[in-house]
Backbone as ProteinMPNN parsed JSONL, in Angstrom:
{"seq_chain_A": "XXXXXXXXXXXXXXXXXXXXXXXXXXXXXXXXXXXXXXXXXXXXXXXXXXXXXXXXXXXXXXXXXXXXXXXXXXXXXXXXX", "coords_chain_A": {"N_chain_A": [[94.547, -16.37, 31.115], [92.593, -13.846, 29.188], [90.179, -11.65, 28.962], [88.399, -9.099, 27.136], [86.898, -6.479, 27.286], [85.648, -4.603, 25.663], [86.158, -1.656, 24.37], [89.091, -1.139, 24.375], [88.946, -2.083, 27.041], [90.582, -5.064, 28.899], [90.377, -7.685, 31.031], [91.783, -10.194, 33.299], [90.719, -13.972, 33.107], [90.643, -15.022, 35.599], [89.776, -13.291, 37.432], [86.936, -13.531, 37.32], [84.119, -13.898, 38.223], [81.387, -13.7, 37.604], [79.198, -13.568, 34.391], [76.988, -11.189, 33.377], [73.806, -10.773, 32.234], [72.342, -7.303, 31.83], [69.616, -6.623, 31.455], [67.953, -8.467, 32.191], [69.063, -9.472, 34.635], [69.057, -6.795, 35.969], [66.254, -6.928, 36.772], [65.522, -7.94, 39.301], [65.557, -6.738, 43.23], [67.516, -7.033, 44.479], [69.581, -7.102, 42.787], [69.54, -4.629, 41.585], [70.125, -2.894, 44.272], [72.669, -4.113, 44.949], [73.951, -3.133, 42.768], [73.92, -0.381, 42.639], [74.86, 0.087, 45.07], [77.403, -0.662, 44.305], [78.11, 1.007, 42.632], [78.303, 3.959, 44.296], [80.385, 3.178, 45.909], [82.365, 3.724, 44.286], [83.385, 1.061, 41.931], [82.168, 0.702, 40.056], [83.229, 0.336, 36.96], [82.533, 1.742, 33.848], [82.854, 0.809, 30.971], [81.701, 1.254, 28.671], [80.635, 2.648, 25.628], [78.255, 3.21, 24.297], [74.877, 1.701, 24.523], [74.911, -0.363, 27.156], [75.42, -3.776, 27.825], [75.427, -5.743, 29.637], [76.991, -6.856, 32.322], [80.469, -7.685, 34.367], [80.981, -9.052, 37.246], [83.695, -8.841, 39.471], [86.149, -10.723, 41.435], [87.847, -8.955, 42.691], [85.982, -7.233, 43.823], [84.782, -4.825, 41.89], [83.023, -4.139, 39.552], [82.358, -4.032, 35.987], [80.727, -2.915, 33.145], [79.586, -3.457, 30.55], [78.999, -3.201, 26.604], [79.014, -4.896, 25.41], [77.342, -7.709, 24.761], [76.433, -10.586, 26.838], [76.434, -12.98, 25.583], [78.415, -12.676, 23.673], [80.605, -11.972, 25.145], [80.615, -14.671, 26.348], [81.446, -16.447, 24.027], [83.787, -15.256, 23.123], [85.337, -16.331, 25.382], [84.925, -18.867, 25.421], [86.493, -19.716, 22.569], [89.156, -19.267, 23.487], [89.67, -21.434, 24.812]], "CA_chain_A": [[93.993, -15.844, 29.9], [92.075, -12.529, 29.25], [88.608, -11.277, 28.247], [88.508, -8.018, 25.945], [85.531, -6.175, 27.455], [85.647, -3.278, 24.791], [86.586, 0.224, 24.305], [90.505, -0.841, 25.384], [89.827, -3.195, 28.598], [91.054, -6.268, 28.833], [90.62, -8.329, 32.201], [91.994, -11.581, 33.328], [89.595, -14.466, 33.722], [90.607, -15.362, 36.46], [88.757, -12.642, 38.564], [85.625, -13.211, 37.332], [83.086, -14.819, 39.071], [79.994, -13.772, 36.413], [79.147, -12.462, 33.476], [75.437, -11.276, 33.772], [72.557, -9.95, 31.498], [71.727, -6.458, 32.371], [68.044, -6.544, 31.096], [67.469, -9.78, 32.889], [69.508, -9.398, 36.197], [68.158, -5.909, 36.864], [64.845, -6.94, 37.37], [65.89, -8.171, 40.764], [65.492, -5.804, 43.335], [68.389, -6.812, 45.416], [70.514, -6.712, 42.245], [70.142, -3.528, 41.703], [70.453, -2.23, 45.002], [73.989, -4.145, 44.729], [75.078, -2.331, 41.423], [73.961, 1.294, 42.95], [76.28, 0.329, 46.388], [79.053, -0.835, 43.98], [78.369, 2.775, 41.844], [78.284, 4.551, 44.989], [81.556, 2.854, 46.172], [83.156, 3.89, 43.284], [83.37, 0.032, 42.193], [81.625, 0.088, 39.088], [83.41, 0.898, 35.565], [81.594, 1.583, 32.409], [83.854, 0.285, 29.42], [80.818, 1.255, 27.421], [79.933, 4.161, 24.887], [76.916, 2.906, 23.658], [73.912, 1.29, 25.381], [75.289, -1.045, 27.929], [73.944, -5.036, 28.094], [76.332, -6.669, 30.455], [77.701, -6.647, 33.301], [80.936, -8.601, 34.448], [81.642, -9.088, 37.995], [85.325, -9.242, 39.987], [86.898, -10.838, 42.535], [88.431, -7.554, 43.684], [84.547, -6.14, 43.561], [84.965, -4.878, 40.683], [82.238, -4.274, 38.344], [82.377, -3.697, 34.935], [79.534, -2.192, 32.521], [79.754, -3.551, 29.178], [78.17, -2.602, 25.693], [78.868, -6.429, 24.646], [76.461, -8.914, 25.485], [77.396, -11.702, 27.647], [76.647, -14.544, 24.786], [79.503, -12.442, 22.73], [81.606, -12.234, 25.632], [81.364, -15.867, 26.53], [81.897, -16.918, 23.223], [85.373, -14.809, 23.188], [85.907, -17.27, 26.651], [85.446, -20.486, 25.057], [87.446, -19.617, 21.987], [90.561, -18.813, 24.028], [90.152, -23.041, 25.285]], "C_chain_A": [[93.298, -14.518, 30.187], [91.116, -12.4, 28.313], [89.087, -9.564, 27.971], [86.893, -7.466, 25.972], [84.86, -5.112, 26.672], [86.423, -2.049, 25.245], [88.497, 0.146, 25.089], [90.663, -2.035, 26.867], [89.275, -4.258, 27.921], [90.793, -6.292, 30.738], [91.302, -9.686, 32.677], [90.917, -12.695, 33.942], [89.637, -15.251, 34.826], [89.958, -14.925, 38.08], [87.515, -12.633, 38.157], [84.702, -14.242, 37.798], [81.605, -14.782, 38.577], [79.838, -12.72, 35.851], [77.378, -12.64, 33.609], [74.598, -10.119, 32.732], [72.062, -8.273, 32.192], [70.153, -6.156, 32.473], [67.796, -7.575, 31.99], [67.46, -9.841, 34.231], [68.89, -8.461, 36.792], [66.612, -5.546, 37.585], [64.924, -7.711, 38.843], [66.04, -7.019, 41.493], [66.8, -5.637, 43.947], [69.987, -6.791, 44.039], [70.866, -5.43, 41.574], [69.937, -2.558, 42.959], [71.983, -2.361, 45.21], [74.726, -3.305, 43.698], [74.599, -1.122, 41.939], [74.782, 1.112, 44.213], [77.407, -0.006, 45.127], [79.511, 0.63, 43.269], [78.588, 3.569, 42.924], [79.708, 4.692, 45.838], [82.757, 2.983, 45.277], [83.934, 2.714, 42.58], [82.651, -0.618, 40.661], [82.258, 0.803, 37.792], [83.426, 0.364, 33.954], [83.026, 1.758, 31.421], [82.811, 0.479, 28.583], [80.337, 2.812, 26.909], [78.676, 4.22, 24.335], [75.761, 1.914, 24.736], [74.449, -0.1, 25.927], [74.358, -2.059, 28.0], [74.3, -6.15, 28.371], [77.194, -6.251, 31.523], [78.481, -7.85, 33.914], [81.22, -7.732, 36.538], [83.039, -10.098, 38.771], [85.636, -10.019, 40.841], [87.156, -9.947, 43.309], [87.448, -7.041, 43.722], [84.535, -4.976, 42.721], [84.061, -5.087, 39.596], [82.341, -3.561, 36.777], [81.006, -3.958, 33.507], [80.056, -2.317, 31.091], [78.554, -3.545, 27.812], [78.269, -4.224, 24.898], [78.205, -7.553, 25.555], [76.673, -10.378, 25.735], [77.222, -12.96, 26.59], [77.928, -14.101, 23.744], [80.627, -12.825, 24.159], [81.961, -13.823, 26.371], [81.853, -17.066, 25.59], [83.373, -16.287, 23.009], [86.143, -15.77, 24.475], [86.278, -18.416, 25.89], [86.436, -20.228, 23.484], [88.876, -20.193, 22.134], [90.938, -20.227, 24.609], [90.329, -23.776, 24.183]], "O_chain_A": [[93.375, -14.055, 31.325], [91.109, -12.854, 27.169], [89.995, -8.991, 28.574], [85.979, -7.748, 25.197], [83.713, -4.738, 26.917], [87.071, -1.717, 26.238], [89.018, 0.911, 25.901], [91.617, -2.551, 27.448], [88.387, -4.506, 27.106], [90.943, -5.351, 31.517], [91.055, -10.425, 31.724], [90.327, -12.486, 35.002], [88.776, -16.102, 35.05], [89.745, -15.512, 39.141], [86.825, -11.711, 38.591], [84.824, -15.444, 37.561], [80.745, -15.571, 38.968], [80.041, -11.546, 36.163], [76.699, -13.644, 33.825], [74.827, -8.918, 32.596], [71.329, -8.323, 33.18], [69.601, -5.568, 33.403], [67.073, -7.078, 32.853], [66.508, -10.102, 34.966], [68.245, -8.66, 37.821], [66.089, -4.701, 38.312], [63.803, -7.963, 39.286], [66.562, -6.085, 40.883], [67.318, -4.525, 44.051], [71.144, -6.523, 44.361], [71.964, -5.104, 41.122], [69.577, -1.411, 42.692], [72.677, -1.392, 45.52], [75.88, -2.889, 43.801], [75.298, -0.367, 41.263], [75.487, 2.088, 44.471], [78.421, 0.683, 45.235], [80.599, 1.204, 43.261], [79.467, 4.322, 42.505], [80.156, 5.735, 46.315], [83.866, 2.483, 45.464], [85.132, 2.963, 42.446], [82.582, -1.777, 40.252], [81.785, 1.912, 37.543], [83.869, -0.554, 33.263], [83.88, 2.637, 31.308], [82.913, -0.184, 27.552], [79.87, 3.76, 27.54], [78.132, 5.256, 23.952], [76.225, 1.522, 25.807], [74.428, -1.022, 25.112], [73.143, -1.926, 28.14], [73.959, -7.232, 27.893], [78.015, -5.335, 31.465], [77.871, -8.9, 34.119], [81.477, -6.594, 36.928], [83.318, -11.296, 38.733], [84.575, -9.865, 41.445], [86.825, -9.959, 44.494], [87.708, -5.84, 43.65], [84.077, -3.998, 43.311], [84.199, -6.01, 38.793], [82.392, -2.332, 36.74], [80.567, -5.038, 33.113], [80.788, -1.493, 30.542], [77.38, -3.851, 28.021], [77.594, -4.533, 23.915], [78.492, -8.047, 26.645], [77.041, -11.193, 24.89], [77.92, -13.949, 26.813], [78.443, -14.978, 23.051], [81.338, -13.829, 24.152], [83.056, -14.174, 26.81], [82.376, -18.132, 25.914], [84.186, -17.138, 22.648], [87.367, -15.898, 24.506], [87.398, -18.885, 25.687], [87.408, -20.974, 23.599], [89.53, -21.014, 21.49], [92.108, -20.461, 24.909], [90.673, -24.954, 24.276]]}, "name": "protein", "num_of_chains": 1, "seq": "XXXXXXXXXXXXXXXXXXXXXXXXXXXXXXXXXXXXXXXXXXXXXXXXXXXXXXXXXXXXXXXXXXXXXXXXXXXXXXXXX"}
């Protein structure tokens, strides 16, 4: 199956391993020292035009910067069962 992260992407859910709060998660320090190595690694892409408030990570490391918030995008998950 496939998640519909905006602006055009689509992923399959089979690489994802979590969808995560940006307001919430980034108050960790070691999670955002991970999302500035994955930006730095060229590793992180923003699917978002508007104020970003989710972040899905990959399998393939692989982050993705979304403007839809993870209770929309895991309600587009359970749908799709």
């Amino acid at each position: 199956m496939y998640l519909h992260l905006g602006q055009q992407t689509v992923i399959t859910t089979k690489e994802i391993l979590g969808i995560f709060d940006l307001d919430t998660a980034t108050v960790s320090a070691k999670t955002r020292a991970f999302l500035k190595k994955a930006q730095q690694n060229g590793d992180v892409i923003n699917v978002s035009q508007e104020l970003p408030k989710s972040f899905i990570l990959c399998d393939s490391g692989k982050v993705y910067v979304s403007q839809l918030s993870p209770a929309t995008l895991l309600l587009r998950l359970e749908k799709q069962q």
